[in-house]
BAFI-3210 file (N, C-alpha, C; in Angstrom, 3 decimals, decimal comma, padded with zeros to 6 digits):
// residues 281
n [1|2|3|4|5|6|7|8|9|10|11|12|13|14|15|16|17|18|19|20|21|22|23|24|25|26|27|28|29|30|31|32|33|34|35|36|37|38|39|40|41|42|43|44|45|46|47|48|49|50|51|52|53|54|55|56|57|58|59|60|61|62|63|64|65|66|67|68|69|70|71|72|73|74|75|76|77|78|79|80|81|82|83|84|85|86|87|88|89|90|91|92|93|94|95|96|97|98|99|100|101|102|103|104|105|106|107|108|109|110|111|112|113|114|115|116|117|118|119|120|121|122|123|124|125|126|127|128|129|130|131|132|133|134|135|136|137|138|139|140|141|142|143|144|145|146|147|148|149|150|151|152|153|154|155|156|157|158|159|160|161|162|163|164|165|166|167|168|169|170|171|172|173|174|175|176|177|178|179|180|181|182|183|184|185|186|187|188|189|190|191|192|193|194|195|196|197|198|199|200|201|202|203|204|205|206|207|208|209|210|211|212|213|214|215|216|217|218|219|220|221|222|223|224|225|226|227|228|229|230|231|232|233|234|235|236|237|238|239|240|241|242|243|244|245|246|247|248|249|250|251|252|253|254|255|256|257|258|259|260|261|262|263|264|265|266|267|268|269|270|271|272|273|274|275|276|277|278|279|280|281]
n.u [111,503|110,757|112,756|114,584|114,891|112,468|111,203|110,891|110,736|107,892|104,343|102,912|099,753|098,516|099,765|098,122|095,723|092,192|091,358|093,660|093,522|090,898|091,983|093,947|092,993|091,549|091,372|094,052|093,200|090,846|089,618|086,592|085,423|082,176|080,072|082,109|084,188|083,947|080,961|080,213|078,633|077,960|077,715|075,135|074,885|077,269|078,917|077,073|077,823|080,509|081,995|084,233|082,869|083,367|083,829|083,274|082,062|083,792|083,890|084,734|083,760|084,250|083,994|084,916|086,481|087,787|090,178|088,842|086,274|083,057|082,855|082,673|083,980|084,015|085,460|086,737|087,557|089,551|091,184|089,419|087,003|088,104|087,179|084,451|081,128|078,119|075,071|075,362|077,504|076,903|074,919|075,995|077,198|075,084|073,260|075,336|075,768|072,940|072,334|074,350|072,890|070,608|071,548|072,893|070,400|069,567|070,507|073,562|075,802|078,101|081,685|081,800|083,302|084,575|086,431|087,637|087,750|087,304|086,143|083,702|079,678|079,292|079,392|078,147|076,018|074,462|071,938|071,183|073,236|072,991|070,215|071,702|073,340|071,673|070,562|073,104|073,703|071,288|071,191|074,002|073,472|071,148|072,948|075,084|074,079|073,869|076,156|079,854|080,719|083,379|085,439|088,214|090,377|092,628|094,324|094,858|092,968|091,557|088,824|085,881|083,038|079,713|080,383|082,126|080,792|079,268|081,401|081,865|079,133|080,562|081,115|083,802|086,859|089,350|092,493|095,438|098,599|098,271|095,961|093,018|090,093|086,849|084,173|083,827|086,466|089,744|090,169|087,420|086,363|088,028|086,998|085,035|085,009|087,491|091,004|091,792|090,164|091,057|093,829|094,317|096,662|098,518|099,674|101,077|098,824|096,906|096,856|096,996|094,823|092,757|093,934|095,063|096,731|095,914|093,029|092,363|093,667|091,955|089,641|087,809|088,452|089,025|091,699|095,216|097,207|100,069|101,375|101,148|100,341|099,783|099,445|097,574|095,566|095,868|094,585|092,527|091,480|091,643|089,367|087,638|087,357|087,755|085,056|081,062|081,296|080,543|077,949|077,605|079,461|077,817|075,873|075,973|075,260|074,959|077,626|078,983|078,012|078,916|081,861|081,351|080,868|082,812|085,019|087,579|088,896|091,293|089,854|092,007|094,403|096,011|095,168|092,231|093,706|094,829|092,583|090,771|092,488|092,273|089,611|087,456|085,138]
n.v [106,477|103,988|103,947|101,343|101,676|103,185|101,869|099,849|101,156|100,973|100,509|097,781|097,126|095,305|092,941|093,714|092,705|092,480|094,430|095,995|096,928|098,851|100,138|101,944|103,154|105,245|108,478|109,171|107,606|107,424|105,505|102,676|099,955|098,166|095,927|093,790|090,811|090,561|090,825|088,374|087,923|085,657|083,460|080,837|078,832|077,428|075,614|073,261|072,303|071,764|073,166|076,130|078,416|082,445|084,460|087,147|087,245|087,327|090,049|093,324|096,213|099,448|102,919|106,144|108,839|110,418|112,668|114,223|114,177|112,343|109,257|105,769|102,558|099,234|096,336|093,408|090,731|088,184|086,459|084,461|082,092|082,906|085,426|085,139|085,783|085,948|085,139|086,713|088,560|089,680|090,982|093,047|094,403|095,793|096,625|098,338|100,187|101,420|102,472|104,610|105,960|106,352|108,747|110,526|110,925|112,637|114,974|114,509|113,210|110,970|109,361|106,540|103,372|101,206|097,884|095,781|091,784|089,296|086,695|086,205|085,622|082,993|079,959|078,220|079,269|080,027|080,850|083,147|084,502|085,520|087,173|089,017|090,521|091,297|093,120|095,015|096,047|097,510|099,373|100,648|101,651|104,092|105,348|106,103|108,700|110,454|110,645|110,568|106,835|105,145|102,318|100,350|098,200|095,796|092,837|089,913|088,197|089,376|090,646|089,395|087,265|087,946|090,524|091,845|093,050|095,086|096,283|097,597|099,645|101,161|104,558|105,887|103,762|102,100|101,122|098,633|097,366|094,685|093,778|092,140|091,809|090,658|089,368|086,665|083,805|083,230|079,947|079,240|079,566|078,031|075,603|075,852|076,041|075,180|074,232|075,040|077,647|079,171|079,080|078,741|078,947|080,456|082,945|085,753|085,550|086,022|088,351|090,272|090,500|090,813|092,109|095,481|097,179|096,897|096,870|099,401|100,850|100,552|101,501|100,682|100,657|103,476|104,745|103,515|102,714|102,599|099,478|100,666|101,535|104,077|105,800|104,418|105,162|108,228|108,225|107,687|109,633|111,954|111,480|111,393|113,697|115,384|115,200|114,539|112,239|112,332|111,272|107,621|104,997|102,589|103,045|104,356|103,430|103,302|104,310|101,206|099,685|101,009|100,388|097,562|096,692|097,267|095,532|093,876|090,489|088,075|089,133|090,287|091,227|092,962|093,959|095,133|096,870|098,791|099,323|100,558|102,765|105,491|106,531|107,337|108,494]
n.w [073,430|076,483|078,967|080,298|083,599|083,617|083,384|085,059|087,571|087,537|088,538|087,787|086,028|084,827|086,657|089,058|091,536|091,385|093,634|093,675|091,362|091,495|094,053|092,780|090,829|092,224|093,693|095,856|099,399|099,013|098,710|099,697|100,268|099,237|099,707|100,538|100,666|103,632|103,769|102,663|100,992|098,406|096,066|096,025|094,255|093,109|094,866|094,906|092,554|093,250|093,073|094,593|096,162|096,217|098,709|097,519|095,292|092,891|092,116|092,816|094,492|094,433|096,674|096,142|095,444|092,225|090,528|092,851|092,490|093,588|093,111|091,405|091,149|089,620|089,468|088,155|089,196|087,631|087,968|089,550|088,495|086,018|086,133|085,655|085,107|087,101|088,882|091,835|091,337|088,783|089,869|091,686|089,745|088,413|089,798|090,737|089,158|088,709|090,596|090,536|088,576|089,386|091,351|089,627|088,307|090,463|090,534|091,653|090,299|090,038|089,207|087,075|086,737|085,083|085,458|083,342|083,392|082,096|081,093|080,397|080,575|083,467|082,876|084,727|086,021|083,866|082,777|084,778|084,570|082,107|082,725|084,388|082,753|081,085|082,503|083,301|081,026|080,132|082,568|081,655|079,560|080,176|081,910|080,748|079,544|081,572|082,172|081,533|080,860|082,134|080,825|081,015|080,246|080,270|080,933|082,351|081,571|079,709|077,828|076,954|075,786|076,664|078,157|076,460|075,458|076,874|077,734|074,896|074,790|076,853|077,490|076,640|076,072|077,231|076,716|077,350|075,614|076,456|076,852|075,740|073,401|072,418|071,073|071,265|072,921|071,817|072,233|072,337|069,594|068,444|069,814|068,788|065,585|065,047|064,443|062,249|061,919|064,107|065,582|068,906|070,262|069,288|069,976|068,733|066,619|068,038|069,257|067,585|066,225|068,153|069,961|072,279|071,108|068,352|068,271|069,353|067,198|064,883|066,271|068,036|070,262|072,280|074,001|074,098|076,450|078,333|080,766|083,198|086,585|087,433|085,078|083,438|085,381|085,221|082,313|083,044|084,269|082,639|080,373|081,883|082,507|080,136|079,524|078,372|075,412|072,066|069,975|071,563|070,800|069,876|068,969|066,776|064,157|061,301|060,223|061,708|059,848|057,263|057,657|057,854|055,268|053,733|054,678|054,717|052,786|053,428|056,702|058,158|061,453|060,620|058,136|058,783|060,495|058,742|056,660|058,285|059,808|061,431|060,638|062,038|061,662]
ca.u [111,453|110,804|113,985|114,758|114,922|111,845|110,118|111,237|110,330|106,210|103,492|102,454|098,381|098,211|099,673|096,965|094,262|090,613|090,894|094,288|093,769|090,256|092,112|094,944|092,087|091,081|092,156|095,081|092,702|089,381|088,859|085,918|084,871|081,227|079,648|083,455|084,549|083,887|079,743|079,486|077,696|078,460|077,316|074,814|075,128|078,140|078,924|076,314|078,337|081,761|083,126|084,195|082,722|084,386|082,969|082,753|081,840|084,880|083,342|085,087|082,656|084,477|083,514|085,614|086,600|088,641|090,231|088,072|084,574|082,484|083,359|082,702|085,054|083,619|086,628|086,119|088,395|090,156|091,567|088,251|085,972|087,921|086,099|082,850|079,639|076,788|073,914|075,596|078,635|076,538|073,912|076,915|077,625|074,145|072,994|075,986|075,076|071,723|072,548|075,103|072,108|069,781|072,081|072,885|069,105|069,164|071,730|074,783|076,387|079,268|082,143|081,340|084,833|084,211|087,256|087,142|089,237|086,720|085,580|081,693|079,193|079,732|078,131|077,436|075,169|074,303|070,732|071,396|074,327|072,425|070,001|072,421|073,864|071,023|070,469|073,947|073,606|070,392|071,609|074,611|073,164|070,659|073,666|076,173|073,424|074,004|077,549|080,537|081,359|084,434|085,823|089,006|091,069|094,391|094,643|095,790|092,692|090,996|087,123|085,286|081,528|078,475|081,478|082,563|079,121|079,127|082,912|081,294|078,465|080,631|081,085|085,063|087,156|090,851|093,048|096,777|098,905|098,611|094,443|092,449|089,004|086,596|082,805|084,388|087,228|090,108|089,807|085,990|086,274|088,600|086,739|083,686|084,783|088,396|091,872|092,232|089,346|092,446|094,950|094,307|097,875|099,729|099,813|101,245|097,975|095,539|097,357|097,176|093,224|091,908|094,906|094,909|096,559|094,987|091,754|092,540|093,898|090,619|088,758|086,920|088,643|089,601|092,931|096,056|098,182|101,298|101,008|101,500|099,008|099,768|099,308|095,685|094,889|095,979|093,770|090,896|090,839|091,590|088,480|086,126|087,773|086,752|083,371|080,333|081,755|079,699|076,917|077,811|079,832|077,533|074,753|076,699|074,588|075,248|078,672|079,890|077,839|079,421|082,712|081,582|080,727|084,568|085,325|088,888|089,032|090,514|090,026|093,151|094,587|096,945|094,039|091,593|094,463|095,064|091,611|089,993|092,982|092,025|088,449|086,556|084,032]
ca.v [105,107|103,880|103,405|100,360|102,136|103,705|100,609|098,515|101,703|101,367|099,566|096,905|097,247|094,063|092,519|093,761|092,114|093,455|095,294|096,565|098,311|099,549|101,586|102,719|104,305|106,029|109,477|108,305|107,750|107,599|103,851|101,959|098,671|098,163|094,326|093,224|089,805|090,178|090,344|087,099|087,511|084,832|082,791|079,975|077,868|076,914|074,593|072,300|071,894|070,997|074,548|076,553|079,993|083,588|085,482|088,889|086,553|088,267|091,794|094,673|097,110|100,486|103,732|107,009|109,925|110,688|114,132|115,051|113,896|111,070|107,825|104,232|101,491|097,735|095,532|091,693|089,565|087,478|084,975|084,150|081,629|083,569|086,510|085,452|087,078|085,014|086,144|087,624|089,449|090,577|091,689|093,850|095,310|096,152|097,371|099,497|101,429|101,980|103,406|105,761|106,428|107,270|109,495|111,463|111,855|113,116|115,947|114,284|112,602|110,130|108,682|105,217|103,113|099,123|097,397|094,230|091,107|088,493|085,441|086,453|084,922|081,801|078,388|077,264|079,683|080,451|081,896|083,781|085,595|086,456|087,611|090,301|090,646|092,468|094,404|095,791|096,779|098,847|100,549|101,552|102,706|104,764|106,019|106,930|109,833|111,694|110,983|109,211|105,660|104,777|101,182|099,392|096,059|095,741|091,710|088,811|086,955|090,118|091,104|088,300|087,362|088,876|091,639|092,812|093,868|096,002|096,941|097,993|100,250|102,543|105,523|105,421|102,637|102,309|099,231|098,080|096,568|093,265|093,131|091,511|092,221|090,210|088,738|084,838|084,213|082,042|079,255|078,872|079,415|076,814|074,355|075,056|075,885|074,041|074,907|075,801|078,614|079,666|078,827|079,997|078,751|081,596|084,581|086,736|085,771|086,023|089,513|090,775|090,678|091,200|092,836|096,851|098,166|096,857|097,509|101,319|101,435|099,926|102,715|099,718|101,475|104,598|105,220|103,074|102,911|101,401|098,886|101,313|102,323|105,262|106,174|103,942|106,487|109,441|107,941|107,532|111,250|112,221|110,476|112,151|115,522|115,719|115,273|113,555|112,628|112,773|109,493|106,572|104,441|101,676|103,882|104,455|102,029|103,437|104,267|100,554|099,392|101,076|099,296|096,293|096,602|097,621|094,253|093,046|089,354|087,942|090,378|090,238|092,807|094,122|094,357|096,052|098,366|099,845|099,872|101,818|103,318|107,005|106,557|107,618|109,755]
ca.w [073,935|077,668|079,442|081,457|084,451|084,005|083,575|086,150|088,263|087,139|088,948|086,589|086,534|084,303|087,710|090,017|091,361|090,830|094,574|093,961|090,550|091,622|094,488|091,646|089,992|092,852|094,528|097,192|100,664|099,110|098,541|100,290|099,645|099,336|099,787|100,678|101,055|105,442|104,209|102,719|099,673|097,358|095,103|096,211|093,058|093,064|096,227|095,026|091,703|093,414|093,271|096,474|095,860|096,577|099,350|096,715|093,419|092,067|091,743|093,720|094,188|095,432|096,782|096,120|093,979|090,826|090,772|093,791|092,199|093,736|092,035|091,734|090,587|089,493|089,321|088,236|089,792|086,402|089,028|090,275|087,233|084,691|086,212|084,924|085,380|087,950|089,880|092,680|090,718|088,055|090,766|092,227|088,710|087,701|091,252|091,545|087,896|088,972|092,087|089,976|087,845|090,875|092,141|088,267|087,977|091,595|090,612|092,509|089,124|090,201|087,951|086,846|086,230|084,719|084,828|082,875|083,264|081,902|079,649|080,098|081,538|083,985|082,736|086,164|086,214|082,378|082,494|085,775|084,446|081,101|083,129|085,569|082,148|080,401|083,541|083,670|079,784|080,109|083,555|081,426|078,355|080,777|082,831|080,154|078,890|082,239|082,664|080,593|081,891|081,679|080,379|081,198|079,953|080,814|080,696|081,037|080,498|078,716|077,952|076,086|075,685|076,874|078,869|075,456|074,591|078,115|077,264|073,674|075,182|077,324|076,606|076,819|076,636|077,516|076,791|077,400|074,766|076,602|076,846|074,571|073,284|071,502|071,597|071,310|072,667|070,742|072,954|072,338|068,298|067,889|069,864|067,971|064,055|064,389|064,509|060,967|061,887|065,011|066,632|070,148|070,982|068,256|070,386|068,090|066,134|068,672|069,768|066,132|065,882|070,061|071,368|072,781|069,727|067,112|068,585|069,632|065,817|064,361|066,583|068,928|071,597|072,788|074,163|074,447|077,894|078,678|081,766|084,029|086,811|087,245|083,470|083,624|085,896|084,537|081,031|083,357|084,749|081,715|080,280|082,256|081,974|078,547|079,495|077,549|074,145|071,143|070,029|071,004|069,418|070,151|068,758|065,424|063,228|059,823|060,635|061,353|058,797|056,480|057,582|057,820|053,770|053,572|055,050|053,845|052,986|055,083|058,073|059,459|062,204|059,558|057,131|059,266|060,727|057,246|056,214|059,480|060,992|061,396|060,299|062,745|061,333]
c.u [111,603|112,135|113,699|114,513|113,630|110,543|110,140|110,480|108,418|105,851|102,680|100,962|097,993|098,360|098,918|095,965|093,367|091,293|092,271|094,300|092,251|090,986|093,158|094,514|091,333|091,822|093,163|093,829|091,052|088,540|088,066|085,568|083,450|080,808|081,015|083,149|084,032|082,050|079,268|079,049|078,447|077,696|076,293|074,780|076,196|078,821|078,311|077,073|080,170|082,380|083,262|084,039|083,769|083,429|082,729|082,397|082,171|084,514|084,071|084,230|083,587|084,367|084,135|086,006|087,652|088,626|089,083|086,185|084,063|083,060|083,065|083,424|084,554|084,720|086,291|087,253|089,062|090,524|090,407|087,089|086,711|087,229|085,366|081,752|078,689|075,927|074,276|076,577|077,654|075,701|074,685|076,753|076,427|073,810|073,358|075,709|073,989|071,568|073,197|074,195|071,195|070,185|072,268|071,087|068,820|069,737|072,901|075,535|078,159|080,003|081,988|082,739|084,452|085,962|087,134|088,168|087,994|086,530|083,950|080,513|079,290|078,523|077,635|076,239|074,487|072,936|070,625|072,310|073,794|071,371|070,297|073,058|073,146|070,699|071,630|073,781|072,852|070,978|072,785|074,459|071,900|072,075|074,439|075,032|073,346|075,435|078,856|080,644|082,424|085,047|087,552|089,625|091,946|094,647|094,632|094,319|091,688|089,547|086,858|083,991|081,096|079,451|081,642|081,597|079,176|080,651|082,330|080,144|078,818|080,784|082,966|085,945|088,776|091,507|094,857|096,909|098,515|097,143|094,189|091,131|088,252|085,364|083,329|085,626|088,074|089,802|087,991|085,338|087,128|087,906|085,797|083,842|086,648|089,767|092,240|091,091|090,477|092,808|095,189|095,406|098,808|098,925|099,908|099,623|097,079|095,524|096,845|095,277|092,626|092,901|094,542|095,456|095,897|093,609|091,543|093,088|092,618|089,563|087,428|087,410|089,216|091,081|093,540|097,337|099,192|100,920|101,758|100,311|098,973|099,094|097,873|095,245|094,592|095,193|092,798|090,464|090,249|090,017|087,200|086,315|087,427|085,313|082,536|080,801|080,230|078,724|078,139|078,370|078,804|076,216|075,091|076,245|075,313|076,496|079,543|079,223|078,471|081,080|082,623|081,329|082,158|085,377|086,739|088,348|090,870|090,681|091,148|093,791|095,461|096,081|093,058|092,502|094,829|094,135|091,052|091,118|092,864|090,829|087,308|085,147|082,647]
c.v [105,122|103,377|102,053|100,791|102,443|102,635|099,640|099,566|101,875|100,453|099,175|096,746|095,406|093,208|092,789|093,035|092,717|094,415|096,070|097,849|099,186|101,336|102,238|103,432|105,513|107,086|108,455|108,322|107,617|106,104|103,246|101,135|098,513|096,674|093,833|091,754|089,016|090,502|089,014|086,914|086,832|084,399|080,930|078,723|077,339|075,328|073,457|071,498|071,271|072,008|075,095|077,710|081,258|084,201|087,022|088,797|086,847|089,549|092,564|095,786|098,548|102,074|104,252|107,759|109,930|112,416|114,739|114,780|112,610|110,231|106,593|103,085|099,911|097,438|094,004|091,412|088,274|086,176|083,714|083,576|082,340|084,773|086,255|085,972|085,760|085,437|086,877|088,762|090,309|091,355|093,189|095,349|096,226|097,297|098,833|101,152|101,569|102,493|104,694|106,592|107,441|108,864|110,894|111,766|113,079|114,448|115,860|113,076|112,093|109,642|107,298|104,653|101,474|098,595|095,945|093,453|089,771|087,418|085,415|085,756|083,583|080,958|077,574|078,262|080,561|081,605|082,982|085,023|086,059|087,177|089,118|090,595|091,963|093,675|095,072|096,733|097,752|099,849|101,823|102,280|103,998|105,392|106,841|108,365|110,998|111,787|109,857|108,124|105,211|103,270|100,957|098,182|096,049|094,314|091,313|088,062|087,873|090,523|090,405|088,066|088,109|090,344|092,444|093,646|094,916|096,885|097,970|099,068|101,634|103,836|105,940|104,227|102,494|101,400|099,601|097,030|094,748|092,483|093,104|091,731|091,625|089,975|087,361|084,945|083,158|080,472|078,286|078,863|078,416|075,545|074,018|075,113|075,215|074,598|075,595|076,954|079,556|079,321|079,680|079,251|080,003|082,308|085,460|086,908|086,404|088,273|090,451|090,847|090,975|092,111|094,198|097,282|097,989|097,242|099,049|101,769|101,710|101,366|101,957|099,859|102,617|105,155|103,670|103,624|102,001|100,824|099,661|101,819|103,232|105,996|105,566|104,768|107,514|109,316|108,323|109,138|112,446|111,891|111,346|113,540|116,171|115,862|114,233|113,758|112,699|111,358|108,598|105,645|103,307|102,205|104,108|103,850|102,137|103,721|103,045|099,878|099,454|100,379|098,154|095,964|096,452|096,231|093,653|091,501|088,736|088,925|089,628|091,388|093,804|094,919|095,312|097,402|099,633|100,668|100,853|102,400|104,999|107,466|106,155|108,269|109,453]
c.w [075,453|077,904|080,515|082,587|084,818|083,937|084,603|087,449|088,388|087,687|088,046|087,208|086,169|085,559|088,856|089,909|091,580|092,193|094,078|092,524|090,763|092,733|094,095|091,029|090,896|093,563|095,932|098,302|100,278|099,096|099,925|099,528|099,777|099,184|099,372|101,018|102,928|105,125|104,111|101,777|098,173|096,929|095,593|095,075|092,470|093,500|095,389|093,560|091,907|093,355|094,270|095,509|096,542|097,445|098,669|095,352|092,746|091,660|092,676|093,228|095,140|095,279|096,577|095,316|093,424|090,920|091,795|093,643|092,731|092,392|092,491|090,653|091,116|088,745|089,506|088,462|088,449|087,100|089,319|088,741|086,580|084,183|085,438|085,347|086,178|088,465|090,284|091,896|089,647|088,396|091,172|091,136|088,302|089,092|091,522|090,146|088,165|089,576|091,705|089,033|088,498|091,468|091,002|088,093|089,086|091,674|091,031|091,372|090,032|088,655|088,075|086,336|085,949|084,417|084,316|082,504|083,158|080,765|079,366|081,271|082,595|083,509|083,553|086,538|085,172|082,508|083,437|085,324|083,430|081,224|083,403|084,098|081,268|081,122|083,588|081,971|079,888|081,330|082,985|080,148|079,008|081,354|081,723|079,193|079,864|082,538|081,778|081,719|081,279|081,359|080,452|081,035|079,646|080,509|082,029|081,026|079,410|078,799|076,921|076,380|076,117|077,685|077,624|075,113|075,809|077,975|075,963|073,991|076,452|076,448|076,199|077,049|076,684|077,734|076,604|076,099|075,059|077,067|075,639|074,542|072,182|071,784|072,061|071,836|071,899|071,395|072,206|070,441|067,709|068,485|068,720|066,004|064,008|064,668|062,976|061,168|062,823|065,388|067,392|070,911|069,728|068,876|069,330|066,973|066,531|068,989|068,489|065,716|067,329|070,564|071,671|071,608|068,740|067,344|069,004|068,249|065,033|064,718|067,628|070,362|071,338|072,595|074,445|075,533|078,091|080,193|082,825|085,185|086,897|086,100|083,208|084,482|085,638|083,207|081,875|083,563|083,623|080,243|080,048|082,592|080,973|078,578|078,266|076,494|073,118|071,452|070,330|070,448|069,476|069,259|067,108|064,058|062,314|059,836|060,388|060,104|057,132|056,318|057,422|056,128|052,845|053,948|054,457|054,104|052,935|055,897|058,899|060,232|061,330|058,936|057,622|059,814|059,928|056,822|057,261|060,183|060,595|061,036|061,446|063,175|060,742]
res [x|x|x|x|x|x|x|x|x|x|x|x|x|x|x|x|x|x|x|x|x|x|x|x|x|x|x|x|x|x|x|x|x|x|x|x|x|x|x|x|x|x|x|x|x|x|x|x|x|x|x|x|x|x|x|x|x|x|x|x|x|x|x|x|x|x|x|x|x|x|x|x|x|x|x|x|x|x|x|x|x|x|x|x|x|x|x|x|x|x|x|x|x|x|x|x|x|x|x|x|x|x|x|x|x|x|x|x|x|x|x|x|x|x|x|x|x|x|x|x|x|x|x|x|x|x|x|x|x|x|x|x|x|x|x|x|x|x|x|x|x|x|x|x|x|x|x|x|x|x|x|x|x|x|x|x|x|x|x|x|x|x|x|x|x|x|x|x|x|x|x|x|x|x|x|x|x|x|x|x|x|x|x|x|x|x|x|x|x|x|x|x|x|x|x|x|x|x|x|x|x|x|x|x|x|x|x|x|x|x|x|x|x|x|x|x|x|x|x|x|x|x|x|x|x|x|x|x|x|x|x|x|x|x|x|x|x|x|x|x|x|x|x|x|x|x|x|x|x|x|x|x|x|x|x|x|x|x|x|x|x|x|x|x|x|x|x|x|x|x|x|x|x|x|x|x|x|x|x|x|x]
***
């Protein structure tokens, strides 16, 4: 068990914002910012709707290596829309995997790092972001075949819509007890099938089907990290130390298929934890 001491002594990642856990993931001294806040590039569609935009459309885009290897670290901003996805931000995201792609065909293979603190696409700019949305998907199902990409979701508002599906397509994914992971999130299933479908005010519920363990039990993620950055670091290096893993999970067809046949009624996080925990094969 963690001691008091040794917890009070940890830099809480869940408390970072996008820039500060991108350069937690990075070697000490190597962080650059790439289309920072001092170019400007925001979001023209906003303003006209009554919103004040972000000069970096909540994306941190930064340059620098992991154990000594080129690296790049996309960090959404959670503060910022609920880190949602828009032209410019998802331009950032897609851009910057294609560029990591460019560079892996070129022989000079970078690490790819997604951290995700989102609700999905933004509705002020719906078709725009599903747009930059499908472009970041193909860049990373092209990228993760020359190099793993790594995945991230720590909290507090989690990885939800069209994000989960890009969360769901790395090739690694690495979650804190206190992120959440889902396509919908509760919020948006209770407006539309009711509160007797959830109650996205019971935590312990919501926690118990999206949260980091149950989903790293399930096998819909990776590894589990205590909110530590340090220790999200040490996952990430760790990560891509291992090297390319096997297919896919995203690739897996017959695989979840066959779970989803297994289906407990009702799927609850207990229920699925029982039925898939250790079934990974």
């Amino acid at each position: 068990m963690t001691s008091a001491a040794t917890l009070l002594n940890c830099r809480s990642f869940v408390e970072m914002n996008a820039r500060e856990r991108a350069r937690a993931l990075l070697d000490a001294g190597s962080f650059r910012e790439l289309l920072g806040p001092f170019e400007h590039v925001e979001s023209p569609w906003l303003a006209p709707q009554g919103i004040v935009p972000q000069s970096d459309d909540g994306v941190v885009v930064a340059r620098g290596a992991i154990d000594g290897v080129p690296a790049v670290v996309l960090a959404i901003e959670g503060a910022f829309q609920g880190g949602s996805t828009g032209e410019v931000s998802g331009a950032k995201i897609a851009g910057s995997l294609e560029r990591a792609l460019a560079d892996a065909e070129a022989g000079r293979p970078i690490r790819p790092v997604l951290v995700f603190e989102t609700g999905g696409v933004r509705l002020q700019e719906a078709n725009l972001g599903l747009a930059a949305m499908a472009e970041i998907h193909a860049a990373l199902v092209a990228l993760r075949r020359h190099v793993p990409v790594v995945g991230v979701i720590a909290g507090l508002v989690g990885c939800f819509g069209g994000m989960s599906i890009t969360a769901g397509l790395a090739s690694r994914l690495i979650m804190t007890r206190q992120g959440r992971l889902g396509l919908n999130g509760p919020e948006v299933i209770e407006q539309n099938a009711g509160i007797a479908e959830l109650d996205s005010r019971d935590q312990a519920l919501i926690w118990s089907l999206t949260g980091g363990e149950v989903r790293t039990v399930t096998g819909l993620a990776d590894t589990l990290v205590a909110d530590n950055a340090d220790a999200l670091a040490a996952a990430v290096r760790a990560a891509f130390a291992d090297g390319a893993p096997g297919p896919a999970s995203s690739a897996r067809i017959d695989f979840w298929r066959a779970r989803l046949a297994r289906l407990p009624e009702p799927a609850t996080g207990a229920a699925l934890a029982s039925l898939w925990s250790g079934d990974r094969t």
